[in-house]
N, C-alpha and C positions, 0 to 999 in steps of 0.2 A: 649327574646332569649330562644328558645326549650332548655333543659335540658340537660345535657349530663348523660348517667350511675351512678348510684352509687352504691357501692359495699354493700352487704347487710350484708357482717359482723361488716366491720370498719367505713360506713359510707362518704369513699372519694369521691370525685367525681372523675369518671376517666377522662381521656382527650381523643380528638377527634381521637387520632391516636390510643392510647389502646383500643380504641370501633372498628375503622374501622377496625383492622386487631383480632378480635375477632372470639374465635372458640369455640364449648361448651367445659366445662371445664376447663378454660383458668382461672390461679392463678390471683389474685388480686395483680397488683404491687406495692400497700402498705402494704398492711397484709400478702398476701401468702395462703390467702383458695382462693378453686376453687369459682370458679361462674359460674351460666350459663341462658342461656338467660330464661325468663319466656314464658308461654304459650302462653300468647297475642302475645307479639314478635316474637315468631317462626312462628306463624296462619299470621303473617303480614308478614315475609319473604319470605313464604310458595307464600302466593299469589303475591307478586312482581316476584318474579324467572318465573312469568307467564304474567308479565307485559310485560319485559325487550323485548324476544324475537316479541311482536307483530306488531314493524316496519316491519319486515318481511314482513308481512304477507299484508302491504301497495298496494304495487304495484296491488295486487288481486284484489281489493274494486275499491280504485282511479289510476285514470290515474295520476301517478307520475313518476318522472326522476330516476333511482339507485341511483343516487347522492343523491336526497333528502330522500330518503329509510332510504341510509346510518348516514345519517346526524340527521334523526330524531333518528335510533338506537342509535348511539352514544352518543344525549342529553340526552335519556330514560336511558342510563345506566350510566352517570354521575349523573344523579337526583338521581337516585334508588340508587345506590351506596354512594352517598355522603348523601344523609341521612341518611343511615342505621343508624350511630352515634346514633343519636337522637331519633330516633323509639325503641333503644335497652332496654329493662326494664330488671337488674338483679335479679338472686334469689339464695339462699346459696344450693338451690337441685335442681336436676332437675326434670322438667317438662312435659310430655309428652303431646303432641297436644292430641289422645285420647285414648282409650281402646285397640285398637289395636295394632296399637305401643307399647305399653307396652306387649299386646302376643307374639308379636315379639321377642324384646328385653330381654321377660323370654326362651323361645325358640331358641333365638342364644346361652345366657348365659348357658342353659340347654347342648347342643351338644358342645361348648367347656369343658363342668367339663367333659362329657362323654368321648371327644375324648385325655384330657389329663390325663387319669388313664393311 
């Protein structure tokens, strides 16, 4: 059986429902430090958020019914969704996918200290 999260301060395993409804930052419900998701896992989310939509995109390719469109949508996003759990790897800091992201994130940080003098 795939793995579920573990917290990287205290070592618990979290449980399937504290992984699925998971947001960065989000406390450890045994301990109380944040966590948040590591690089690999965000780089893996990153690319399913571009999985999910491509039933859509069915009918274009194959001659298919809406029905089965919809049908496949809906299994792609119980898949992707219900494993998030599992795919989740924690880490006690956060992690930026890459360099960029991070010029960002120094540059939003920078124009709020500006705009709260």
């Amino acid at each position: 059986m795939p793995l579920l999260p573990t917290c990287q301060n205290c070592g618990e395993k979290w449980t399937w429902v504290h992984s699925f409804f998971f947001v960065q930052g989000k406390p450890c419900p045994y301990c109380g430090k944040k966590q948040y998701a590591n690089r690999r896992s965000r780089k893996i989310f990153f690319l399913i958020s571009f999985i999910i939509p491509m039933p859509v995109l069915l009918p274009a390719f194959v001659d298919v019914s809406p029905l089965v469109s919809l049908s496949v949508l809906i299994g792609t996003f119980l898949l992707c969704s219900g494993s998030y759990p599992f795919l989740l790897k924690l880490s006690n800091k956060e992690e930026f996918i890459s360099l960029y992201m991070i010029k960002i994130r120094h540059r939003f940080m920078s124009v709020l200290k500006i705009d709260s003098r």
